[in-house]
PDB file of N, CA, C and O in Angstrom:
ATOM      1  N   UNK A   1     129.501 -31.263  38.039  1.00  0.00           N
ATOM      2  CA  UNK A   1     129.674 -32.275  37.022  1.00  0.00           C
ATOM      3  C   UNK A   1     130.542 -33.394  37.595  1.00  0.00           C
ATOM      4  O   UNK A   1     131.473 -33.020  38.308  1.00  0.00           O
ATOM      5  N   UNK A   2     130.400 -34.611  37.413  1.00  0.00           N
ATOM      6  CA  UNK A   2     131.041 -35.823  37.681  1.00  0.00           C
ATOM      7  C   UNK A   2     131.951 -36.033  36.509  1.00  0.00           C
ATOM      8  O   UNK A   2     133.064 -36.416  36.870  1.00  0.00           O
ATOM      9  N   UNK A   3     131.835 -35.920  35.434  1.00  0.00           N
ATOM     10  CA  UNK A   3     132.562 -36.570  33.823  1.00  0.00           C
ATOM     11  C   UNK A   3     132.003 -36.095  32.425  1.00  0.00           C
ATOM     12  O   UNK A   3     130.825 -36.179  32.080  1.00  0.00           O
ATOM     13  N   UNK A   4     132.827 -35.690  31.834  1.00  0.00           N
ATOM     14  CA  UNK A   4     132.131 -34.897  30.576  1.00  0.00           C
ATOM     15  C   UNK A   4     132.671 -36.395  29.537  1.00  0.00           C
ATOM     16  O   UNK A   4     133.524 -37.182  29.948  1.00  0.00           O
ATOM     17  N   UNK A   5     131.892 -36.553  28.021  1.00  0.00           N
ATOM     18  CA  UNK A   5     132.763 -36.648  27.163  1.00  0.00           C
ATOM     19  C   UNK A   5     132.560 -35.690  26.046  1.00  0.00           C
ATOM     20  O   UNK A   5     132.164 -34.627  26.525  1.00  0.00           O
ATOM     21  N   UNK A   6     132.664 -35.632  24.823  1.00  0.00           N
ATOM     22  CA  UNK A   6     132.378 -35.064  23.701  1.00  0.00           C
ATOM     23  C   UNK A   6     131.186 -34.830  23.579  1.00  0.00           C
ATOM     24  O   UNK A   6     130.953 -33.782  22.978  1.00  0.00           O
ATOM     25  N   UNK A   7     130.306 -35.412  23.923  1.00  0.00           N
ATOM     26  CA  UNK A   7     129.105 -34.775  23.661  1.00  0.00           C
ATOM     27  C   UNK A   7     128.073 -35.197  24.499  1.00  0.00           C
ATOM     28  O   UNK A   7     126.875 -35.065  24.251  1.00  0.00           O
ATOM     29  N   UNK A   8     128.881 -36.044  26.155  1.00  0.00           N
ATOM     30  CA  UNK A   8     127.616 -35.855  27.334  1.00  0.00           C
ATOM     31  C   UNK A   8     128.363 -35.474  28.368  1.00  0.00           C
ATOM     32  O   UNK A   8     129.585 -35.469  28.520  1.00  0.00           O
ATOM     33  N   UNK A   9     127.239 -35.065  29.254  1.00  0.00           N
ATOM     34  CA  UNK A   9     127.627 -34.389  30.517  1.00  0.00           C
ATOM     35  C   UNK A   9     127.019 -35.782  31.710  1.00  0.00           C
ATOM     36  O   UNK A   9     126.042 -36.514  31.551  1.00  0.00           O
ATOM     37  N   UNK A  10     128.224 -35.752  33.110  1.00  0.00           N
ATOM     38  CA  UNK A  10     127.459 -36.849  33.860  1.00  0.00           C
ATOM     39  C   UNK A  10     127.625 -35.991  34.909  1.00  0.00           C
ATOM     40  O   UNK A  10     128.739 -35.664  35.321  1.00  0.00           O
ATOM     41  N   UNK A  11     126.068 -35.404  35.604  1.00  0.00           N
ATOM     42  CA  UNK A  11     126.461 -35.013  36.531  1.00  0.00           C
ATOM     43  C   UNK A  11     125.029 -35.254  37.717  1.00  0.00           C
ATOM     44  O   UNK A  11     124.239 -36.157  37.441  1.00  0.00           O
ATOM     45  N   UNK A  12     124.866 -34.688  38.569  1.00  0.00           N
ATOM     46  CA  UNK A  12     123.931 -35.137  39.954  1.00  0.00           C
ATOM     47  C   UNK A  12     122.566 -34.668  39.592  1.00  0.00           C
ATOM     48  O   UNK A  12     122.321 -33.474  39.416  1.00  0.00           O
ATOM     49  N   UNK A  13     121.787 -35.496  39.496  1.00  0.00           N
ATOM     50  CA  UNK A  13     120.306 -34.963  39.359  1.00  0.00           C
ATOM     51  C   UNK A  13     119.853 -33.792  39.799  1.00  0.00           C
ATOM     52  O   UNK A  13     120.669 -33.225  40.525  1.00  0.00           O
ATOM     53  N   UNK A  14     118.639 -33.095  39.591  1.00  0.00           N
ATOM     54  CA  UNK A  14     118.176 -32.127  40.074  1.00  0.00           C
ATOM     55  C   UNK A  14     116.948 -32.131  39.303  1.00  0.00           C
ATOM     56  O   UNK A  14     116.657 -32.544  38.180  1.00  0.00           O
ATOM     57  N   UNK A  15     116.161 -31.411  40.454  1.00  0.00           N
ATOM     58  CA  UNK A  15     114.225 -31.163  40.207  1.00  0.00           C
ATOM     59  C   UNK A  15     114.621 -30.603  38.775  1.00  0.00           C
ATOM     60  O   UNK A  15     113.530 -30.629  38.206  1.00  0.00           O
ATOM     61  N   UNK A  16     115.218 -30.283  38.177  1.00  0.00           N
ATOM     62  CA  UNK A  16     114.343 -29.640  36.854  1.00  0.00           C
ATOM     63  C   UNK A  16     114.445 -31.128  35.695  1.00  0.00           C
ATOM     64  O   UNK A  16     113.814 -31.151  34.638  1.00  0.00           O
ATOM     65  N   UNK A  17     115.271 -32.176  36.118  1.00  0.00           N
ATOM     66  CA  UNK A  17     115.014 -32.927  35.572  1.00  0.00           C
ATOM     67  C   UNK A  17     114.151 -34.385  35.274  1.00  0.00           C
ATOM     68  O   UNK A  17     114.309 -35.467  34.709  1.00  0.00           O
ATOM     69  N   UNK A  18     112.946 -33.492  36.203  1.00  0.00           N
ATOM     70  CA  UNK A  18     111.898 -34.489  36.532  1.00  0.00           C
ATOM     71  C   UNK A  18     110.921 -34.858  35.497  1.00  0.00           C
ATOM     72  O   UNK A  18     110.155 -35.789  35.745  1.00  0.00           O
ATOM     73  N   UNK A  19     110.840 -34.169  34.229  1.00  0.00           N
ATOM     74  CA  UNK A  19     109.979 -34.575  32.970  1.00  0.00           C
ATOM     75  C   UNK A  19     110.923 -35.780  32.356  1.00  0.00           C
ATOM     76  O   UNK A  19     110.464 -36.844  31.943  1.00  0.00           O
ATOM     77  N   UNK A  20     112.305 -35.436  32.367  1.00  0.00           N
ATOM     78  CA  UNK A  20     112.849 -36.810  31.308  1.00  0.00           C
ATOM     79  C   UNK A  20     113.387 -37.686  32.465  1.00  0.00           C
ATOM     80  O   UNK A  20     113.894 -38.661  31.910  1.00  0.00           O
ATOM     81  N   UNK A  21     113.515 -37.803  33.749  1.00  0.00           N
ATOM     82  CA  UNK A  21     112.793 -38.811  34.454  1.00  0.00           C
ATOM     83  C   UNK A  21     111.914 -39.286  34.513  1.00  0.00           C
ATOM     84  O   UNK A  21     111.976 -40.510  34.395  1.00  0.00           O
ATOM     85  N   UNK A  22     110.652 -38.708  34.711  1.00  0.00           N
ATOM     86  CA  UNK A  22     109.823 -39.655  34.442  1.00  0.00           C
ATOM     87  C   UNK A  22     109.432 -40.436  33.413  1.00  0.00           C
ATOM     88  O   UNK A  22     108.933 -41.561  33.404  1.00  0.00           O
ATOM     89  N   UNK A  23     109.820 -39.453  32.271  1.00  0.00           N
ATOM     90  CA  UNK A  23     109.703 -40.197  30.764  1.00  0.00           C
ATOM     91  C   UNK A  23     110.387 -41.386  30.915  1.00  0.00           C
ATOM     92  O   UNK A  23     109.917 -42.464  30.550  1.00  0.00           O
ATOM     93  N   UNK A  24     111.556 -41.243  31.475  1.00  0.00           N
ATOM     94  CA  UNK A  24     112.313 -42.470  31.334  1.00  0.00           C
ATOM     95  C   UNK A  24     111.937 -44.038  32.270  1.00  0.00           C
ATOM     96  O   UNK A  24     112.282 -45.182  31.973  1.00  0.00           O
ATOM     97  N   UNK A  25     111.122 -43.568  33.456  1.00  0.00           N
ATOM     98  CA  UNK A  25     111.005 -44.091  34.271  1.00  0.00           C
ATOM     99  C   UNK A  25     109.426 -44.762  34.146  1.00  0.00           C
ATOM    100  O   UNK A  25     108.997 -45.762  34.722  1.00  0.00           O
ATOM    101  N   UNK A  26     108.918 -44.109  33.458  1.00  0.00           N
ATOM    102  CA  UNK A  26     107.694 -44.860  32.324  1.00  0.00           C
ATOM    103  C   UNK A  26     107.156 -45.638  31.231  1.00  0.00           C
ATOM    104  O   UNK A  26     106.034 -45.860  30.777  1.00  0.00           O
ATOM    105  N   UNK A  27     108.524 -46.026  30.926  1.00  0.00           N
ATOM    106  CA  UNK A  27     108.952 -46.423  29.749  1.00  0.00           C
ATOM    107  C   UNK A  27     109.329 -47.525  29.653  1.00  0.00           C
ATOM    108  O   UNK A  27     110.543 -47.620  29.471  1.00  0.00           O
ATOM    109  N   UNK A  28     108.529 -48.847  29.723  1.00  0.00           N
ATOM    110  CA  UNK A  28     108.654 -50.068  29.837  1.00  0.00           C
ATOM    111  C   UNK A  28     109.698 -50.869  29.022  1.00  0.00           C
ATOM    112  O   UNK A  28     110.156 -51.871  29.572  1.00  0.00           O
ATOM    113  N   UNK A  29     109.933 -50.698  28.348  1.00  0.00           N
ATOM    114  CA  UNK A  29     111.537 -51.324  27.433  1.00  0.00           C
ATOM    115  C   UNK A  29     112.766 -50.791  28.415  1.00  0.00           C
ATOM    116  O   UNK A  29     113.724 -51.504  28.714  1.00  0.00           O
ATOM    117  N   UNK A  30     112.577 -49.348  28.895  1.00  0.00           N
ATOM    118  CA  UNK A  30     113.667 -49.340  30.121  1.00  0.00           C
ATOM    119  C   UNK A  30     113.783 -50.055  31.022  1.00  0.00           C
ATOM    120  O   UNK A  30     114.831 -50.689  31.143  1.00  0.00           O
ATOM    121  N   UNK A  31     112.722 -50.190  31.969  1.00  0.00           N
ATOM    122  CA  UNK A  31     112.573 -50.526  33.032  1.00  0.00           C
ATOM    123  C   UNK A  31     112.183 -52.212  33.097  1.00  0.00           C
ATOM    124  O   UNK A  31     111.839 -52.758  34.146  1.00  0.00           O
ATOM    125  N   UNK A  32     112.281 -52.794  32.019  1.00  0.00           N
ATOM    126  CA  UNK A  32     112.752 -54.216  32.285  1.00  0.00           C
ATOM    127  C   UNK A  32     113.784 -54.603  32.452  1.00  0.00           C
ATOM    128  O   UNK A  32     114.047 -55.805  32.490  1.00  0.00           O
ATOM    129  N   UNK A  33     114.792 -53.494  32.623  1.00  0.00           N
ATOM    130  CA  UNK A  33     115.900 -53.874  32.865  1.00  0.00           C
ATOM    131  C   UNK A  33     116.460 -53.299  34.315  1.00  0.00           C
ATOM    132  O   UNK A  33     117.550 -53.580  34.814  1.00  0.00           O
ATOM    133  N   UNK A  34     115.543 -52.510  34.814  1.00  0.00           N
ATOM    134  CA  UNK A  34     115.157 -52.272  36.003  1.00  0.00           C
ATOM    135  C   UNK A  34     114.334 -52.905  36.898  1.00  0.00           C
ATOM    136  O   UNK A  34     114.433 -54.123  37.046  1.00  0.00           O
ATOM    137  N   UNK A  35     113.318 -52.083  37.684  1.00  0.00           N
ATOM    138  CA  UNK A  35     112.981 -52.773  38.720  1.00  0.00           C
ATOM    139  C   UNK A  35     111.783 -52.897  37.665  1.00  0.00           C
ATOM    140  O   UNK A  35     110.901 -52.720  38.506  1.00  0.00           O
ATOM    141  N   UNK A  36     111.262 -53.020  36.794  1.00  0.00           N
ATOM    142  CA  UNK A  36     109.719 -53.333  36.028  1.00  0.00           C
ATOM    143  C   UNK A  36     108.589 -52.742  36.469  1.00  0.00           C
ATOM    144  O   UNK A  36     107.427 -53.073  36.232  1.00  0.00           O
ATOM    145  N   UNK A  37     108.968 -51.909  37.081  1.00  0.00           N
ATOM    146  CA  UNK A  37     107.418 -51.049  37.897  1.00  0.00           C
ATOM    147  C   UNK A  37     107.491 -49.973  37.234  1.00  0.00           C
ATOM    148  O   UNK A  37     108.492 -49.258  37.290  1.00  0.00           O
ATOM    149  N   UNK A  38     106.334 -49.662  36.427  1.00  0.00           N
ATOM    150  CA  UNK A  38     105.995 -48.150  35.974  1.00  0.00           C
ATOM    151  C   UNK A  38     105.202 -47.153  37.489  1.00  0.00           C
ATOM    152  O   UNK A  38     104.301 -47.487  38.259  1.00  0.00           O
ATOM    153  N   UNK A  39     105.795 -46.241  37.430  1.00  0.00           N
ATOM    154  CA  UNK A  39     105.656 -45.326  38.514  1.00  0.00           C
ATOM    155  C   UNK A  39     104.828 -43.784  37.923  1.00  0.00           C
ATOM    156  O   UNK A  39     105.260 -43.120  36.980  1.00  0.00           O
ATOM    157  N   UNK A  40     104.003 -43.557  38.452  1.00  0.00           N
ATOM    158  CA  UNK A  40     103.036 -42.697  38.171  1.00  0.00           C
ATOM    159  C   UNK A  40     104.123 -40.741  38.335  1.00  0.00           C
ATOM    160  O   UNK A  40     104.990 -40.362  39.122  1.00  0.00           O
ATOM    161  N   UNK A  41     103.802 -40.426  37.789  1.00  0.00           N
ATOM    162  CA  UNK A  41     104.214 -38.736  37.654  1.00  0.00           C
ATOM    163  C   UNK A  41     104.884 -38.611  39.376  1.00  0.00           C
ATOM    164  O   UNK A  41     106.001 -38.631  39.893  1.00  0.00           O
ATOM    165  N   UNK A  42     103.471 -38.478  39.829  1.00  0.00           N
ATOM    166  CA  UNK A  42     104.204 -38.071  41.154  1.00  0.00           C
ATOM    167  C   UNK A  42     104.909 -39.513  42.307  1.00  0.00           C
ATOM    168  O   UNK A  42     105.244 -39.452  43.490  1.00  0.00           O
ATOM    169  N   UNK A  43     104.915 -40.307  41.657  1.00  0.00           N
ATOM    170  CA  UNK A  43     106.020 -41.305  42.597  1.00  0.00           C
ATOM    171  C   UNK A  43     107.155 -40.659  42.131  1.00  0.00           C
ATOM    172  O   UNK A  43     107.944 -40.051  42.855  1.00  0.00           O
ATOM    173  N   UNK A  44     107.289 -40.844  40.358  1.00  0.00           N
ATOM    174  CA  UNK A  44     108.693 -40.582  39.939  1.00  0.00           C
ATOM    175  C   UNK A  44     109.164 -38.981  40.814  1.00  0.00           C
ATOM    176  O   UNK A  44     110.317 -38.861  41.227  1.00  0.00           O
ATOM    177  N   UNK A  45     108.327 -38.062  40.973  1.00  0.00           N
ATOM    178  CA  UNK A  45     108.833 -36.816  41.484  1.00  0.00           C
ATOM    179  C   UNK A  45     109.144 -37.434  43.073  1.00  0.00           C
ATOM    180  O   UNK A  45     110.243 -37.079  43.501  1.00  0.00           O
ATOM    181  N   UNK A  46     108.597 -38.027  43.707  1.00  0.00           N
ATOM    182  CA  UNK A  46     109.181 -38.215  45.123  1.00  0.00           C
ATOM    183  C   UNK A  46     110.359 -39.509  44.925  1.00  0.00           C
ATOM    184  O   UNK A  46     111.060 -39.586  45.934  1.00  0.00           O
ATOM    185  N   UNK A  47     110.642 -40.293  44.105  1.00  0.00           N
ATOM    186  CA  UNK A  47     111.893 -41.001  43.767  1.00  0.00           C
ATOM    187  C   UNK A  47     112.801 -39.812  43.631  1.00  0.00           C
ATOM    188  O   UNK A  47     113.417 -39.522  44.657  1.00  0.00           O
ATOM    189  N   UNK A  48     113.029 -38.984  42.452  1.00  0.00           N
ATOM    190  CA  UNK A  48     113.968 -38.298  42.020  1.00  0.00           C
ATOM    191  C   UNK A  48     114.461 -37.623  43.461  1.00  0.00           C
ATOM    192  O   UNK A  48     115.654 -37.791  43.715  1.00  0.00           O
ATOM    193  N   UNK A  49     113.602 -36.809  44.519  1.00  0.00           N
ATOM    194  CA  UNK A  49     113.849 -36.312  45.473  1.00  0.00           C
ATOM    195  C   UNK A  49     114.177 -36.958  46.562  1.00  0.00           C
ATOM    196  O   UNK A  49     114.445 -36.329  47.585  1.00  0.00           O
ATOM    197  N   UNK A  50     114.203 -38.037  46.529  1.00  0.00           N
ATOM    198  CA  UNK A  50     114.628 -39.031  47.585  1.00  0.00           C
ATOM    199  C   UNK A  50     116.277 -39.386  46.753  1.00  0.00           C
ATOM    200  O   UNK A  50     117.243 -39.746  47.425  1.00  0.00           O
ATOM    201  N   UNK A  51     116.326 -39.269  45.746  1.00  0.00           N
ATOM    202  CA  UNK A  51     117.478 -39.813  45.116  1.00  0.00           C
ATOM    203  C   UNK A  51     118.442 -38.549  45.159  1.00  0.00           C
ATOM    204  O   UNK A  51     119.618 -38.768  45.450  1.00  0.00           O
ATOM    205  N   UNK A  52     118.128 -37.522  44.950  1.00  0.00           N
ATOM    206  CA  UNK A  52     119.149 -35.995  45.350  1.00  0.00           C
ATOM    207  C   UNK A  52     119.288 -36.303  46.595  1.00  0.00           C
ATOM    208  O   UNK A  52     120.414 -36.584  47.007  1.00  0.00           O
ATOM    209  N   UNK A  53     118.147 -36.317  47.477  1.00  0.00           N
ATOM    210  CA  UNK A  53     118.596 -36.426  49.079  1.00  0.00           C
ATOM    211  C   UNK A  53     119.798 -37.276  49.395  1.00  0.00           C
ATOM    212  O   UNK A  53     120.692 -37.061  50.214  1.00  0.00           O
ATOM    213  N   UNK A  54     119.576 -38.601  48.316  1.00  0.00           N
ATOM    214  CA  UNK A  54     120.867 -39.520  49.008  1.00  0.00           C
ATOM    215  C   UNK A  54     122.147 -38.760  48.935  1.00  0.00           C
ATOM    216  O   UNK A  54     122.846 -38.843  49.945  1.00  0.00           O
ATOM    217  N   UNK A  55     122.640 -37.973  47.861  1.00  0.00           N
ATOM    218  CA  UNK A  55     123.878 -37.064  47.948  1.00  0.00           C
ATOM    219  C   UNK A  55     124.694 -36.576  48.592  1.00  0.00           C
ATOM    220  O   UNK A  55     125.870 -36.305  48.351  1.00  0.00           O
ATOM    221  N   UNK A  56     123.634 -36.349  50.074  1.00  0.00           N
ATOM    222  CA  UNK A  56     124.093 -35.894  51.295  1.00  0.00           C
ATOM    223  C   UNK A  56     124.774 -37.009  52.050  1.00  0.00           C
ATOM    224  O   UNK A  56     125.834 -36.932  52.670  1.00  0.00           O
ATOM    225  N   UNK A  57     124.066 -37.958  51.912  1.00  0.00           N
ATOM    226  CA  UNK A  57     124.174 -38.912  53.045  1.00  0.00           C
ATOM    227  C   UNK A  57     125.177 -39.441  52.756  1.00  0.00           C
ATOM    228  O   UNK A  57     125.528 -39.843  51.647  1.00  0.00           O
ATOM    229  N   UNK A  58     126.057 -39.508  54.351  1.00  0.00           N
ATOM    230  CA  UNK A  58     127.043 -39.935  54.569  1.00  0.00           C
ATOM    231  C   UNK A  58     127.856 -41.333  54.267  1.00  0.00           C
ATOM    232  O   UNK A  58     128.892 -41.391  53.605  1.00  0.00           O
ATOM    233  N   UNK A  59     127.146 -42.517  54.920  1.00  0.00           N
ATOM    234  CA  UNK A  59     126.633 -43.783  54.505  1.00  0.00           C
ATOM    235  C   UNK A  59     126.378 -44.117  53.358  1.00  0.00           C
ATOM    236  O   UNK A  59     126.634 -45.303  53.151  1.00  0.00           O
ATOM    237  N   UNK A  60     125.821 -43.358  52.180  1.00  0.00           N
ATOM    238  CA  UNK A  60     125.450 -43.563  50.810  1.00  0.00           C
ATOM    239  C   UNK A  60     126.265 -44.689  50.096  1.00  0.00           C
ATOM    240  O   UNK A  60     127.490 -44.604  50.010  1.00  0.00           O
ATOM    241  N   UNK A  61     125.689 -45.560  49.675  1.00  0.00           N
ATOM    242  CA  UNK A  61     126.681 -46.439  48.464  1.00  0.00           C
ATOM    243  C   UNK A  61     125.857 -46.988  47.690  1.00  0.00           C
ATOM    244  O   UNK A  61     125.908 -48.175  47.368  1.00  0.00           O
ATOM    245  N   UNK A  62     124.561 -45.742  47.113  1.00  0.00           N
ATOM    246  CA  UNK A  62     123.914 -45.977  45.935  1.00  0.00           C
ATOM    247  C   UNK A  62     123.675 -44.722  45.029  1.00  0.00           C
ATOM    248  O   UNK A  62     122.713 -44.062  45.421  1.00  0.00           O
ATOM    249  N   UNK A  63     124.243 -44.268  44.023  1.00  0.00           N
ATOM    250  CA  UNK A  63     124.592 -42.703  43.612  1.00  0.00           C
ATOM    251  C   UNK A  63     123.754 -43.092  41.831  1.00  0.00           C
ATOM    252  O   UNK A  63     124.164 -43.809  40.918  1.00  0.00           O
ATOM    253  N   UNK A  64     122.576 -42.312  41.941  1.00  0.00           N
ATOM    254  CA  UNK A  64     122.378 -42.416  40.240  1.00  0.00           C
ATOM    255  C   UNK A  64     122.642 -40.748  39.846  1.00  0.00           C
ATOM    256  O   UNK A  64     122.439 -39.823  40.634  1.00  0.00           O
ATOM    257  N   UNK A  65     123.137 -40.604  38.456  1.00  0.00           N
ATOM    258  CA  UNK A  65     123.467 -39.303  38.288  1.00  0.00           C
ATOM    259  C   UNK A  65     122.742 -39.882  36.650  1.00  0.00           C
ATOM    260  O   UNK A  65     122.602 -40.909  35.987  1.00  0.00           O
ATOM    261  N   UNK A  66     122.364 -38.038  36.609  1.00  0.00           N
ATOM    262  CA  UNK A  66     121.716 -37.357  35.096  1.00  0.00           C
ATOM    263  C   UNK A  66     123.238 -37.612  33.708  1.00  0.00           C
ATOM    264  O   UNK A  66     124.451 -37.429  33.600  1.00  0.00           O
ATOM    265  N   UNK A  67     121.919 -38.195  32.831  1.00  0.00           N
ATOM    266  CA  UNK A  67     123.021 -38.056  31.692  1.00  0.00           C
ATOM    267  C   UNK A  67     122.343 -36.668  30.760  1.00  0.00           C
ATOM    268  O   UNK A  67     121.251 -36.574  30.198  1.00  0.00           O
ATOM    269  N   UNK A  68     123.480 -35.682  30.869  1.00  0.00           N
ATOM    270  CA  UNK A  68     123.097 -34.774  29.800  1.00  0.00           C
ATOM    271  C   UNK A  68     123.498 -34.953  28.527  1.00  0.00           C
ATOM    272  O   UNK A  68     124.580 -35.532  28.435  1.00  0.00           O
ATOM    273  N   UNK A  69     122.979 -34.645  27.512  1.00  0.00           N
ATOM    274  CA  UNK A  69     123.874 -34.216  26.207  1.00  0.00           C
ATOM    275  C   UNK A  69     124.049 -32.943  25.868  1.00  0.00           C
ATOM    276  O   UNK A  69     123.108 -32.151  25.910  1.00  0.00           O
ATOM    277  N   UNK A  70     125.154 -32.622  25.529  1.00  0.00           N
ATOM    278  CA  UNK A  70     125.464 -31.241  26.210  1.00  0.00           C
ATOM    279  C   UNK A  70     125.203 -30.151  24.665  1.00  0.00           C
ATOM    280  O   UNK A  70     124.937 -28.949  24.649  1.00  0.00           O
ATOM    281  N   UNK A  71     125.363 -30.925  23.697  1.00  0.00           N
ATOM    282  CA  UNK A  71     124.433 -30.135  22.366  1.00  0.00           C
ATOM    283  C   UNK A  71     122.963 -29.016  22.595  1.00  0.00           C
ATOM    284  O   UNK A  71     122.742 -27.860  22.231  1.00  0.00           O
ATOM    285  N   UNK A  72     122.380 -29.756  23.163  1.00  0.00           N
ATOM    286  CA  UNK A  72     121.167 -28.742  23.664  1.00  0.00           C
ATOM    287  C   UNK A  72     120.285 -29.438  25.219  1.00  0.00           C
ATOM    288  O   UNK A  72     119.108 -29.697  25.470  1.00  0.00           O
ATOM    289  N   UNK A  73     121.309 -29.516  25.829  1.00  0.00           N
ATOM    290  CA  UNK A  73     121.190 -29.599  27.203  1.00  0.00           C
ATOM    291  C   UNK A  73     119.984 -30.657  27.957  1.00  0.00           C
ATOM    292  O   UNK A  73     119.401 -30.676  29.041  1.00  0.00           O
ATOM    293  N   UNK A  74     119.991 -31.403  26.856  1.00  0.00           N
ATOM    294  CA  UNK A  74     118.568 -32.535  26.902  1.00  0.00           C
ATOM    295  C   UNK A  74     118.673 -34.079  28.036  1.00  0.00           C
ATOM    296  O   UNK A  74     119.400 -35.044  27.799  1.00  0.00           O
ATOM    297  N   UNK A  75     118.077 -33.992  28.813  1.00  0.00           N
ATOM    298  CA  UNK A  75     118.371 -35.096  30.118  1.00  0.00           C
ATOM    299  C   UNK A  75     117.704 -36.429  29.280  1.00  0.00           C
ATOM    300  O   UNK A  75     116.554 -36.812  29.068  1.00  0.00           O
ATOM    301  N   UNK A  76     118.950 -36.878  28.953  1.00  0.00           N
ATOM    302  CA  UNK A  76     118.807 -38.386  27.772  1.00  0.00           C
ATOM    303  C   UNK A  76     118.549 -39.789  28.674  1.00  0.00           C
ATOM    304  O   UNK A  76     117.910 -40.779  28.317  1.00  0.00           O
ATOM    305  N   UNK A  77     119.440 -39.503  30.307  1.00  0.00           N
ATOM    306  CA  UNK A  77     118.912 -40.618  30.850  1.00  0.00           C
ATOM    307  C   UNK A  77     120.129 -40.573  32.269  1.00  0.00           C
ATOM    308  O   UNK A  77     120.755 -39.607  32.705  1.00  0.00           O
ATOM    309  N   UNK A  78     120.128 -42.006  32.716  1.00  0.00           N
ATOM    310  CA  UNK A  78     120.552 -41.995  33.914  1.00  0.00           C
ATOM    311  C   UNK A  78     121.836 -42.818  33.959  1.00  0.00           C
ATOM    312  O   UNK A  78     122.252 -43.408  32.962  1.00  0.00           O
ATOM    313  N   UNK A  79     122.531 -42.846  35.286  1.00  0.00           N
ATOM    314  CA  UNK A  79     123.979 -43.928  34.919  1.00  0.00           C
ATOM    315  C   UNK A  79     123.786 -44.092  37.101  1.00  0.00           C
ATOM    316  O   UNK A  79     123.232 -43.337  37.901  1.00  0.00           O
ATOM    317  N   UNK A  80     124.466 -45.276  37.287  1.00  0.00           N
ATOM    318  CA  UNK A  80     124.266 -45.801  38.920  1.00  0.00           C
ATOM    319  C   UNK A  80     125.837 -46.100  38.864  1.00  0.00           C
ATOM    320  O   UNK A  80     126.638 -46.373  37.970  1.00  0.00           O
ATOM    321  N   UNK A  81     125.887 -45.925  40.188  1.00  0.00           N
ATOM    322  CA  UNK A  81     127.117 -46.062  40.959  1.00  0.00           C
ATOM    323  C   UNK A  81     126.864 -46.817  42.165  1.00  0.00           C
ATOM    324  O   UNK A  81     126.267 -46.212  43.055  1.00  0.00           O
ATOM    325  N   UNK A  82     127.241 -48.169  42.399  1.00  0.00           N
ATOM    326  CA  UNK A  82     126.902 -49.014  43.386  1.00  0.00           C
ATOM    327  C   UNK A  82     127.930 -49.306  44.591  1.00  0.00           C
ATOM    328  O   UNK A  82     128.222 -50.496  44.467  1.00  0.00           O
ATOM    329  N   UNK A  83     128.605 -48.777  45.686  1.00  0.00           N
ATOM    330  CA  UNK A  83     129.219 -49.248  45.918  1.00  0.00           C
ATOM    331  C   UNK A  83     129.161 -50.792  46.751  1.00  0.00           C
ATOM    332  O   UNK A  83     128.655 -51.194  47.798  1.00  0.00           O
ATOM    333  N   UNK A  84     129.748 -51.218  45.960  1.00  0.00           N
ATOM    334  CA  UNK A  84     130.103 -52.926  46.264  1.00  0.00           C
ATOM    335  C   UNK A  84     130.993 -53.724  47.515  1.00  0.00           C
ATOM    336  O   UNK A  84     131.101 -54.951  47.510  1.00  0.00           O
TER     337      UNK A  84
END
């Protein structure tokens, strides 16, 4: 876990949260505020896994982490960490 509050959890992605990624990542009212590209099932599954991979990396200074809500453990969405 990175940061709890009362009722979310912020912590590092992982494959099981690849359905409400992609939901989210399909979802054109989101992603105009993103990059505007709707991404098909399996892009979003090779994004998400390219995006755990960054975790490792040393060099890294682009970190997106899972927002849980910790009521019934539901992956509500995402939060970025840029370093600047």
């Amino acid at each position: 876990m990175i940061f709890e509050t009362e009722r979310l959890e912020v912590r590092k992605l992982m494959t099981i949260d690849l359905d409400g990624f992609y939901e989210l990542q399909s979802n054109p009212k989101v992603l105009q505020f993103a990059t505007g590209e709707i991404k098909t099932f399996e892009e979003n599954k090779t994004e998400l896994a390219s995006l755990i991979d960054r975790y490792s990396l040393s060099n890294n200074d682009f970190w997106i982490y899972a927002i849980i809500r910790k009521a019934d453990l539901t992956f509500v969405g995402t939060i970025a960490l840029v370093k600047d």
